[in-house]
C-alpha positions as CSV (number, residue, x, y, z in Angstrom):
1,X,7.2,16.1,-16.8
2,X,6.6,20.1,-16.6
3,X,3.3,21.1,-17.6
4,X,3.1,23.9,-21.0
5,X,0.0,24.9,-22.5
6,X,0.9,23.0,-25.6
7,X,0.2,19.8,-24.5
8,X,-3.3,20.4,-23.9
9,X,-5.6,18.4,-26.3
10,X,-7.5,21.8,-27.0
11,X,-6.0,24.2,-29.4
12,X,-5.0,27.4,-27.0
13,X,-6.5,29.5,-30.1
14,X,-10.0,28.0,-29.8
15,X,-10.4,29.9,-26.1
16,X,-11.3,33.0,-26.8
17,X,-13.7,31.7,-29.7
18,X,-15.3,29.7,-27.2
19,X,-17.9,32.4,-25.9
20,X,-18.4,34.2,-29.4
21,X,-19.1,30.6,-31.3
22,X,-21.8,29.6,-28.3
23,X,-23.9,32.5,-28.3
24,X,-24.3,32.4,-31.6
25,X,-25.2,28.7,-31.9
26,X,-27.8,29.4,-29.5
27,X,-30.1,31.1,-32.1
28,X,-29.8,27.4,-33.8
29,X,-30.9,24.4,-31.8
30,X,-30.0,22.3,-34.7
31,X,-26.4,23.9,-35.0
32,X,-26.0,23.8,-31.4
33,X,-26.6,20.5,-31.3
34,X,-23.5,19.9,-33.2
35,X,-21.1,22.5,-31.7
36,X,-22.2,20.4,-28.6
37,X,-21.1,17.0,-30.0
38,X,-17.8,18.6,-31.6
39,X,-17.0,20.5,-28.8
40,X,-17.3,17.4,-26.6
41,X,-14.6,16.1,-28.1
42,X,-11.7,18.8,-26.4
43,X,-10.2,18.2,-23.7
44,X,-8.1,20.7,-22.0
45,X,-5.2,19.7,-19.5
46,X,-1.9,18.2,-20.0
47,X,-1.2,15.1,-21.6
48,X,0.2,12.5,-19.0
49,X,3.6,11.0,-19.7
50,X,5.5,8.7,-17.4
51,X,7.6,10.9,-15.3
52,X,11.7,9.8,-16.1
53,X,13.8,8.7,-13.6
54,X,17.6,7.8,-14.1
55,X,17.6,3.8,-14.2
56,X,21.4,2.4,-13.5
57,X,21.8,-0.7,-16.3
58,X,22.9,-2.8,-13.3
59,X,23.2,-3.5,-9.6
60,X,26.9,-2.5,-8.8
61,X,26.9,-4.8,-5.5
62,X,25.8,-7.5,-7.6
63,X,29.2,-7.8,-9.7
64,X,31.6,-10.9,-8.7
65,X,28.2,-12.2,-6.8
66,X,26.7,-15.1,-7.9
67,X,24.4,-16.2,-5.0
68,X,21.8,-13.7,-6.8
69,X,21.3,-15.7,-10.3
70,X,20.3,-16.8,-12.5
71,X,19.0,-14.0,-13.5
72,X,16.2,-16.1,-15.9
73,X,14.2,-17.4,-12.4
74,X,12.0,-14.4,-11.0
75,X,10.6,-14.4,-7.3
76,X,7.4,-16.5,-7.2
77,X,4.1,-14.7,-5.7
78,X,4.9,-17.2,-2.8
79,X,8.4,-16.4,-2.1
80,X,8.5,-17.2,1.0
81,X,8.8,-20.9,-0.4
82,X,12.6,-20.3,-1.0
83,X,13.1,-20.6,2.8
84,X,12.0,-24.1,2.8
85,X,10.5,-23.8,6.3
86,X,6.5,-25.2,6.1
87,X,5.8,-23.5,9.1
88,X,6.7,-20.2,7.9
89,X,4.6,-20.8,4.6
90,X,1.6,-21.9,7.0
91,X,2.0,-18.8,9.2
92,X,2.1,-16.4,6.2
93,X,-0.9,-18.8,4.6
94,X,-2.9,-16.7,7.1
95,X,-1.7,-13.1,7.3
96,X,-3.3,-12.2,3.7
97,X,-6.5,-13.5,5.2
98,X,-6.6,-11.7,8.2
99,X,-4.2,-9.1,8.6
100,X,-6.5,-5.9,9.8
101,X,-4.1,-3.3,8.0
102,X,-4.1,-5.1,4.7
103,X,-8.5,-5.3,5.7
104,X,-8.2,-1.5,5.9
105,X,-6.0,-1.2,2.6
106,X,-8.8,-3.0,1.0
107,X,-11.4,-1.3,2.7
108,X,-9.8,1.5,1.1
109,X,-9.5,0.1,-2.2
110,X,-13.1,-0.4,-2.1
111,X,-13.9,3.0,-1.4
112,X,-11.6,4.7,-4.5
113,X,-13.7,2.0,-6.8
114,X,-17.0,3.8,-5.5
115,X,-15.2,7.2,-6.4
116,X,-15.0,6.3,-10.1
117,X,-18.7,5.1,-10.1
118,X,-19.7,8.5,-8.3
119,X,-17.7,10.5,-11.5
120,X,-18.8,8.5,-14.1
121,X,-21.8,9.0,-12.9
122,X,-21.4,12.4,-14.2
123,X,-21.9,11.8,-17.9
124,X,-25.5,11.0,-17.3
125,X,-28.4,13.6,-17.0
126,X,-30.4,13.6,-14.1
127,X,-33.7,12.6,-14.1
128,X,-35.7,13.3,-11.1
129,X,-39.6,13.5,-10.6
130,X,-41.9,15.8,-8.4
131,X,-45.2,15.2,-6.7
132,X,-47.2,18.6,-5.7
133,X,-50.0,19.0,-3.8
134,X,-51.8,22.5,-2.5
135,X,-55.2,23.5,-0.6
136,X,-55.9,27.3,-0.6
137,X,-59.0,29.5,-0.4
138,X,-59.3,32.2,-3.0
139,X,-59.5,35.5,-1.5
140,X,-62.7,37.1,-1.2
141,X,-64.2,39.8,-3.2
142,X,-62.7,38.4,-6.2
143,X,-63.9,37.1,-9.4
144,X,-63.0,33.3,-9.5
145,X,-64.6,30.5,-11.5
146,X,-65.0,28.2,-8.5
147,X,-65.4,30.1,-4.8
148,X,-64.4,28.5,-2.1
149,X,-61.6,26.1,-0.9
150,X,-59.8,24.4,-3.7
151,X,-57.1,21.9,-4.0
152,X,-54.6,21.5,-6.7
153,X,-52.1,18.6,-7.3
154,X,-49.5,18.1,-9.9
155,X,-46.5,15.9,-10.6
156,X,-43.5,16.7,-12.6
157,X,-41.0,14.6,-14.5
158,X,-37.5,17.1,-15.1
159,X,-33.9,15.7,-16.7
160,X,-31.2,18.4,-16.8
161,X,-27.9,17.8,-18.4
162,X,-24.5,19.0,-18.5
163,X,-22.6,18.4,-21.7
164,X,-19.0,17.3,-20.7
165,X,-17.7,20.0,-23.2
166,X,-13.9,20.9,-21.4
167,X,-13.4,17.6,-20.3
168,X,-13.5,17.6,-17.1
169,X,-15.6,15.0,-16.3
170,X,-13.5,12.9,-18.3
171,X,-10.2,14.4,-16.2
172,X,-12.2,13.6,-13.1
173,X,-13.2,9.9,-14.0
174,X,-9.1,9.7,-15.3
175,X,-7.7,11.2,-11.8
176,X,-9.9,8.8,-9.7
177,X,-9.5,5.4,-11.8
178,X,-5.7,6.1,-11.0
179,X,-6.1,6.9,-7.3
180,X,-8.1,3.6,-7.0
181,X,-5.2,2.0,-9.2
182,X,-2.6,4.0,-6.8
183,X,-4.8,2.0,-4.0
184,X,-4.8,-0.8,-5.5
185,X,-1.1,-1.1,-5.6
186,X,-0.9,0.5,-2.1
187,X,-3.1,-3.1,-0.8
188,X,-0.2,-4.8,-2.6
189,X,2.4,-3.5,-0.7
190,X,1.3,-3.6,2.4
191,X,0.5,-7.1,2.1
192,X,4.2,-7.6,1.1
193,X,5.1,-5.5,3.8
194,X,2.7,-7.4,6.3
195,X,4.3,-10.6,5.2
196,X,8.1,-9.8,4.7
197,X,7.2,-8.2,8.4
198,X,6.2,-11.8,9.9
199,X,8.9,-13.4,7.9
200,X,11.8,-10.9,9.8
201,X,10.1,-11.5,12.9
202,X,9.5,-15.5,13.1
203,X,13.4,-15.9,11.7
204,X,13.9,-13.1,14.1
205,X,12.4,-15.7,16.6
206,X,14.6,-18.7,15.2
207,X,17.0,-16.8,15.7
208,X,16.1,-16.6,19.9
209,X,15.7,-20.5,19.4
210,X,19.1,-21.3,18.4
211,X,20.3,-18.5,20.9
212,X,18.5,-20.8,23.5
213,X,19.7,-24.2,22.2
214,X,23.1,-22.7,22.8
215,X,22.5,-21.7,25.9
216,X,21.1,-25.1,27.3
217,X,23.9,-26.8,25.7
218,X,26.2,-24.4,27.6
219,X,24.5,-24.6,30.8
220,X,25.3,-28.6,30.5
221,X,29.2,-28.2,29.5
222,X,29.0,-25.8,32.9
223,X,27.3,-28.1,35.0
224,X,29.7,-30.8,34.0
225,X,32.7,-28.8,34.5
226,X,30.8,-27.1,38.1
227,X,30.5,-31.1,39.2
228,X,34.3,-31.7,38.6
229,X,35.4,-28.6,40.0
230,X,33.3,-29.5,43.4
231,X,35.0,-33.3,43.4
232,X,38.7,-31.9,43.6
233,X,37.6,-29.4,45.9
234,X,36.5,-32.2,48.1
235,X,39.3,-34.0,47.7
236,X,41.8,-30.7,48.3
237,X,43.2,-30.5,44.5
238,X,40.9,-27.4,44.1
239,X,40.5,-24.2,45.3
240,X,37.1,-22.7,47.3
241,X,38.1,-19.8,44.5
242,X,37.5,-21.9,41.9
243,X,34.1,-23.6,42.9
244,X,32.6,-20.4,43.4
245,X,34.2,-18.6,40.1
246,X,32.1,-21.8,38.1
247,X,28.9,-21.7,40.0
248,X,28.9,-17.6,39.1
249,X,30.0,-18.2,35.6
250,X,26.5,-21.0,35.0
251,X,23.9,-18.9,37.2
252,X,24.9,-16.0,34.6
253,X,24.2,-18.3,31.4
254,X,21.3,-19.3,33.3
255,X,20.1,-15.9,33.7
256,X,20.7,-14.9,30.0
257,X,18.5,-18.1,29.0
258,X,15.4,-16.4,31.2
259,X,16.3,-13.0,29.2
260,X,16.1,-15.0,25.8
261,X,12.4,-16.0,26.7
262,X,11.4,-13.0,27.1
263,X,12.6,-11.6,23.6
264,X,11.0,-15.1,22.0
265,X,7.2,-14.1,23.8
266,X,7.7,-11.0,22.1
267,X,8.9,-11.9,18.6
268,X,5.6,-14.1,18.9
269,X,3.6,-11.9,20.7
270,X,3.9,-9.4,16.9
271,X,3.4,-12.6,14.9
272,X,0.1,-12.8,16.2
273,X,-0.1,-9.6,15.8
274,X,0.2,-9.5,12.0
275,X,-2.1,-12.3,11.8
276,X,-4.7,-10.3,13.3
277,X,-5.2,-12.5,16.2
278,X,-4.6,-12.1,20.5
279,X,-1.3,-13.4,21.6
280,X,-3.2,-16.4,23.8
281,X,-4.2,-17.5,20.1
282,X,-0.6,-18.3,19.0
283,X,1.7,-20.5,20.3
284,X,4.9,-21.1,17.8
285,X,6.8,-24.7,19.1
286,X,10.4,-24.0,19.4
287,X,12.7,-25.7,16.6
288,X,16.5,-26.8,16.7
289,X,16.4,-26.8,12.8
290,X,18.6,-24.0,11.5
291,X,17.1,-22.7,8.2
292,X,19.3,-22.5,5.3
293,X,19.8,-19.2,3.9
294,X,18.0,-19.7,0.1
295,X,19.4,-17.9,-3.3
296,X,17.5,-14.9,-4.6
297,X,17.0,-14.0,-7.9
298,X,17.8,-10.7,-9.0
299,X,16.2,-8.5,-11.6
300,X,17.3,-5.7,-13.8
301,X,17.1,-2.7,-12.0
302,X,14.7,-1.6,-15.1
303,X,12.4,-4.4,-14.2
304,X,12.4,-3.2,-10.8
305,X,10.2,-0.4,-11.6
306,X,7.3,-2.8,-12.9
307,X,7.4,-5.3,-9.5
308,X,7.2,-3.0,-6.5
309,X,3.8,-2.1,-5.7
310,X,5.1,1.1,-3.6
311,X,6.3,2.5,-7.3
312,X,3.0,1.7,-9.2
313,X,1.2,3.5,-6.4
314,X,3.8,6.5,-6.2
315,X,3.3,6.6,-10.3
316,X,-0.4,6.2,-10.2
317,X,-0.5,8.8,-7.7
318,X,1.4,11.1,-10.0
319,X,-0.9,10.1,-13.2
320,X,-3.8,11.8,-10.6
321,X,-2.3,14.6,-10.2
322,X,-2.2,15.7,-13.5
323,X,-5.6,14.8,-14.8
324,X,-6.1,17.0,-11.7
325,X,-4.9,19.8,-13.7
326,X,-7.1,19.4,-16.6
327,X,-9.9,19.5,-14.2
328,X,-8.8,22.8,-12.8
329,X,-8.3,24.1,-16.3
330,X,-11.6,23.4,-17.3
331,X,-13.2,25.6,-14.6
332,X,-12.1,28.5,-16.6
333,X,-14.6,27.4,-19.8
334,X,-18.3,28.2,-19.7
335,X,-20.5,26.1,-19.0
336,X,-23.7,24.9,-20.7
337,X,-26.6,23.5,-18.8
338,X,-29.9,22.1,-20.6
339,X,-33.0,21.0,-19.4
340,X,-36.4,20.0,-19.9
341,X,-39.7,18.6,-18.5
342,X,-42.9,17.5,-18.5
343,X,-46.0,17.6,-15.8
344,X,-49.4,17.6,-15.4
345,X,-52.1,19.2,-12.6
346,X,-55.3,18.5,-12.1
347,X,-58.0,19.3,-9.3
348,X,-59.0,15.8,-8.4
349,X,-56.4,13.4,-7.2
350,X,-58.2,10.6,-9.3
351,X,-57.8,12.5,-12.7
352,X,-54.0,13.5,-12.3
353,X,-53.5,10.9,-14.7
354,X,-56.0,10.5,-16.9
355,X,-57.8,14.2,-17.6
356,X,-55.1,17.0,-16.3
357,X,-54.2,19.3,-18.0
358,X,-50.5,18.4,-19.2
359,X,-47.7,20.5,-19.7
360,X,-44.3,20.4,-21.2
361,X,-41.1,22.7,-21.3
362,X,-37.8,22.7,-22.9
363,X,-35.1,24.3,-21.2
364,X,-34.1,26.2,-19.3
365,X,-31.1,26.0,-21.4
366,X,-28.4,28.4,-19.7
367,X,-24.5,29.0,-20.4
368,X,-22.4,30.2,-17.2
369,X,-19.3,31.7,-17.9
370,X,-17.2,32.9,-14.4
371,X,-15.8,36.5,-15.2
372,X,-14.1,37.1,-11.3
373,X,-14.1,34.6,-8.8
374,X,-11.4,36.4,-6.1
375,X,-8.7,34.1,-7.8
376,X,-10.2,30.8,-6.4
377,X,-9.5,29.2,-10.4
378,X,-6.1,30.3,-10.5
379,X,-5.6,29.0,-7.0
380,X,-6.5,25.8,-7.5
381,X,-4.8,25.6,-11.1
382,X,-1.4,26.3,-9.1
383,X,-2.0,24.6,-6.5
384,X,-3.0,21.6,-8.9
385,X,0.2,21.8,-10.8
386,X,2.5,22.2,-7.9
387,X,0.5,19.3,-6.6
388,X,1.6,17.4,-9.5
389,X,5.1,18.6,-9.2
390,X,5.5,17.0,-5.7
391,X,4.5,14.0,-6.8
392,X,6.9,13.7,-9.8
393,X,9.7,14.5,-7.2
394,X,8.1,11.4,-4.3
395,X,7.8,9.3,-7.7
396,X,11.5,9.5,-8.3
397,X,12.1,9.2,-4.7
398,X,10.7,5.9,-4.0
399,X,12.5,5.0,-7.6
400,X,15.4,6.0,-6.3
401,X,15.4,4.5,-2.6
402,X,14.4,0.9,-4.1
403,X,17.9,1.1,-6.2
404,X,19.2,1.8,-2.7
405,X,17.3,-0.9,-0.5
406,X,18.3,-3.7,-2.8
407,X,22.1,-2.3,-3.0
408,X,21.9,-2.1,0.6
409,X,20.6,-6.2,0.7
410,X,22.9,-7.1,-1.6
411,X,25.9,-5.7,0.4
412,X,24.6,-6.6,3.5
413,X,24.3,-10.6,1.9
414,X,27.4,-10.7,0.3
415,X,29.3,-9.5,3.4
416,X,27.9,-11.5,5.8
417,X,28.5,-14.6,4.1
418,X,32.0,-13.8,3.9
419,X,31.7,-12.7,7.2
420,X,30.4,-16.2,8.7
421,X,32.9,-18.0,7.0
422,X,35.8,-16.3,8.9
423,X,33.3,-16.7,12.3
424,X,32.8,-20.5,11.9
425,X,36.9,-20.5,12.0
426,X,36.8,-18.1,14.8
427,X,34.3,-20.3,16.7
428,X,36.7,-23.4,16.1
429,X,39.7,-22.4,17.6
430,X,37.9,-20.9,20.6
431,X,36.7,-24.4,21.5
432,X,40.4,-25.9,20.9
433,X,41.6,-23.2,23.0
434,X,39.1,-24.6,25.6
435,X,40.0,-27.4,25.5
436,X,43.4,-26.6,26.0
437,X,43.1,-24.6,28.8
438,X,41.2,-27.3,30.6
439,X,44.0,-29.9,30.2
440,X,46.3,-27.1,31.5
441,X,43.7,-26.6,34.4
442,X,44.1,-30.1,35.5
443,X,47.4,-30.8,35.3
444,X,47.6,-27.4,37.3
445,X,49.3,-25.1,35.2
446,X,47.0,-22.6,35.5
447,X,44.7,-21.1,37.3
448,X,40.7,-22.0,36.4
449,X,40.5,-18.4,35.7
450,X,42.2,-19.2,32.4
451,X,39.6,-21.8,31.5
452,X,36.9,-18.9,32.5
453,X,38.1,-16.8,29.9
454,X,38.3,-19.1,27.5
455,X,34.7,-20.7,27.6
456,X,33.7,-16.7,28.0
457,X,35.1,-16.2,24.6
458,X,33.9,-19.8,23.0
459,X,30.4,-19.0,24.0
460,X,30.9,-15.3,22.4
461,X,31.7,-16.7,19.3
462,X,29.2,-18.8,19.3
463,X,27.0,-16.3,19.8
464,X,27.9,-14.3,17.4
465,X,28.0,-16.7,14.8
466,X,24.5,-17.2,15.9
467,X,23.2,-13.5,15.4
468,X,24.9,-13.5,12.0
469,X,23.1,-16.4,10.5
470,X,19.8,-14.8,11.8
471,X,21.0,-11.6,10.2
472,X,21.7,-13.1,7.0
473,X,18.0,-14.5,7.4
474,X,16.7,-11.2,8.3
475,X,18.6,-9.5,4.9
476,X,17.0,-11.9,2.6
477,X,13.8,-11.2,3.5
478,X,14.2,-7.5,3.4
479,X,15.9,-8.1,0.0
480,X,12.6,-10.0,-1.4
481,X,11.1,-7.3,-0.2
482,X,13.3,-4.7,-2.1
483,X,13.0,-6.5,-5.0
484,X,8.9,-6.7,-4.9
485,X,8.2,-10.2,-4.1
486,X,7.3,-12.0,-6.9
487,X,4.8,-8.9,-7.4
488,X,3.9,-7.4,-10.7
489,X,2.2,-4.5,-12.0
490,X,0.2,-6.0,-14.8
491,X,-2.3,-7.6,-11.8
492,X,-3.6,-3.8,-11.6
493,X,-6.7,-3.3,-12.9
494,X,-7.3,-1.2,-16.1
495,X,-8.6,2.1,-16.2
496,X,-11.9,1.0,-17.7
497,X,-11.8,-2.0,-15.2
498,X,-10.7,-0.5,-11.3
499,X,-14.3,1.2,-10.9
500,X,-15.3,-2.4,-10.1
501,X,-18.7,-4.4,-10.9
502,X,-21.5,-1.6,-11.3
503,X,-24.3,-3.6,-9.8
504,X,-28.3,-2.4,-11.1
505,X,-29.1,-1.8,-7.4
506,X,-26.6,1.5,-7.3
507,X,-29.4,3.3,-9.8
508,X,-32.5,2.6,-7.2
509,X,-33.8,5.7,-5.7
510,X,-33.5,4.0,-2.1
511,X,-30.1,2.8,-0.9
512,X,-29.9,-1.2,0.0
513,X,-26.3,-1.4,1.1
514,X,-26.1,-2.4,4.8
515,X,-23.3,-2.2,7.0
């Protein structure tokens, strides 16, 4: 959206009225009280439209793919459900609870809630009260009724208001009601993020289990074959050669299991991690069960706009910024202040009540109109619209990188399922061609190098076809992510809603809100 003066909500010919119509409603309190009430009613600033962004009518990597439908189921709030793994769902049970960045992202939250409260506040007057109290000694050689020391106390009861005229109270109250909304959506996706985090890191960790099932299986095949190998040496149908080549060969898979340990502390050393708790509070059981990868559903890439909370916040954020610029405009309108108050004083402490001598005054009632400020209003008029600018562009630039993260996951799923398809043949033929090679071994047609090679390459594949399952794991999870989670962005609060619960002890002249 660019900003041009004729989507202000104010005429632009009712500006340079504005001074010549207020000073002469000032001679009438009755007709300046409705200029006031009509005036009220203008609001200057841009009127905020959704910024547009180009929307492609479908996924292209999702063509010919039908792992992704049907397109009727959407992502439940509990996605991680579709992996079918309860300890997974019990783990990420616990991160929403106590996650210390999502804590700080509602912390946060909190805090943008108290900023509406503190704006709205400015449509009230302020009402405020005065005690006085004063001892003095007339001077001497002067006529006075009563010689001597005297005292004198008083109190005073003022209100003073400023009439919202421009509208920038109202732009205020409109640009922090969608930074707490902006905020609100932000606690949303880090929550996905903390979760989607966990769920890459425990599969990431299933992954290191499977890795280490492998190698203990392996480690046994070696043994066995290190055992036989040691028998015909013994008995002279082996070489020395070839005892040592399989005792090298299993201390090296033995080695590589240690080195797999490591990586599993780790992956569950950041679980903990994102559940807000010390690593000597977690302690994950290792599991032979290989998890299935599940079928995602996939949206429209129009409806993608509406479920990822990093979008509502970028376009929330953008909504800000240009009530921002209504609130700079306003600065250049004068500015009407009334007041008025009532007091009494009296001599005796006792009688400040009852017998003082009261008073009462209306006004002042003053009108402030800047006429050179060093450029400080343009200033911050540029910089508000420029301000708004760069968040149209980030607006459209998380719009346009969640088209790519799900094209991405979508490739990335597609491939590697086509991908472990050919590796499960791979891994197949490299345990016939062990076997093969072992036969040959024995009845001494080759050399037990041969058979090295060969379980070298078995284990390889196996391996492989190992980190590609875990990768296909890994890319569902970031592709819930991409696609929001099951998130959607009519759970953000309403403009007239997101200041929160205003609660009667915020309008106590003492504050009661403890740490």
């Amino acid at each position: 959206m660019v900003f041009t003066p004729q989507q202000e909500r104010c005429p632009p010919l009712i500006k340079p009225l504005n001074i010549i119509v207020t000073t002469y409603f000032l001679t009438n309190r009755c007709v300046l009280l409705t200029a006031l009430l009509c005036l009220s009613a203008c609001t200057v600033g841009p009127e905020y439209r959704r910024p547009l962004s180009t929307v492609p009518t479908d996924f292209k990597e999702i063509k010919g793919w039908t792992q992704a439908q049907p397109r009727d189921a959407q992502l439940p709030e509990d996605w991680w459900v579709l992996f079918n793994d309860p300890y997974l769902t019990t783990l990420e049970r616990q991160v929403a609870a106590s996650n210390l960045s999502i804590a700080e992202a509602e912390a946060r939250y909190a805090q943008a809630q108290a900023l509406v409260q503190s704006a709205t506040s400015a449509y009230s007057p302020l009402l405020s009260t005065t005690a006085m109290t004063n001892r003095f000694r007339a001077a001497s050689g002067q006529s006075v009724a009563v010689s001597g020391v005297r005292n004198l106390f008083g109190g005073l009861i003022s209100v003073a208001w400023e009439p919202d005229l421009w509208g920038s109270v109202k732009k205020q109250v409109e640009a922090n009601a969608t930074t707490a909304q902006a905020s609100a959506a932000t606690v949303q996706a880090l929550r996905l993020s903390a979760q989607a985090l966990l769920a890459q890191n425990y599969f990431l960790l299933r992954k290191i289990d499977a890795h280490i099932a492998l190698l203990t299986e392996t480690i046994a095949r070696y043994e066995k074959t290190l055992t036989i190998i040691q028998n015909r040496y013994r008995a002279g149908v082996a070489a020395k050669t070839d005892s040592i080549q399989a005792e090298t060969q299993l201390e090296s898979v033995r080695a590589r299991l240690i080195d797999s340990g490591i990586q599993r502390q780790q992956c569950e050393h950041a679980i903990a991690l994102l559940m807000g708790k010390p690593p000597s509070a977690l302690s994950i059981p290792r599991q032979a069960r290989v998890t299935p990868v599940p079928s995602i559903p996939v949206m429209l890439p129009s409806q993608l706009l509406e479920r990822r909370p990093d979008i509502a916040a970028a376009e929330r954020l953008t909504a800000a910024a240009n009530a921002q610029i209504g609130v700079a405009k306003a600065a250049y309108y004068p500015k009407v202040n009334l007041s008025a108050s009532r007091g009494s004083q009296s001599t005796e402490l006792s009688s400040l009540f009852t017998t003082a001598a009261t008073y009462w005054a209306l006004g002042p009632a003053a009108l402030a109109l800047p006429l050179f400020d060093g450029g400080a209003r343009s200033a911050q008029l540029t910089a508000a619209v420029n301000s708004f600018k760069g968040n149209v562009a980030a607006y459209r630039n998380t719009v346009l990188t969640s088209f790519v993260e799900v094209e991405d996951y979508l490739t990335e799923l597609h491939l590697l399922a086509q991908e472990t398809e050919v590796q499960k043949k791979a891994v197949t033929s490299a345990h016939n061609a062990v076997d093969l090679m072992m036969n040959q071994y024995n009845a001494g047609t080759v050399s037990y190098l041969n058979v090295m090679t060969a379980q070298t390459t078995a284990l390889t594949n196996e391996e492989t076809a190992v980190e590609l399952h875990g990768r296909q794991l890994l890319a569902a999870v970031q592709l819930v992510k991409a696609l929001g989670g099951g998130w959607d962005a009519t759970t953000l609060p309403t403009q007239d809603k997101v200041g929160g619960k205003v609660n009667w002890q915020q309008f106590l002249p003492v504050p009661l809100i403890q740490k």
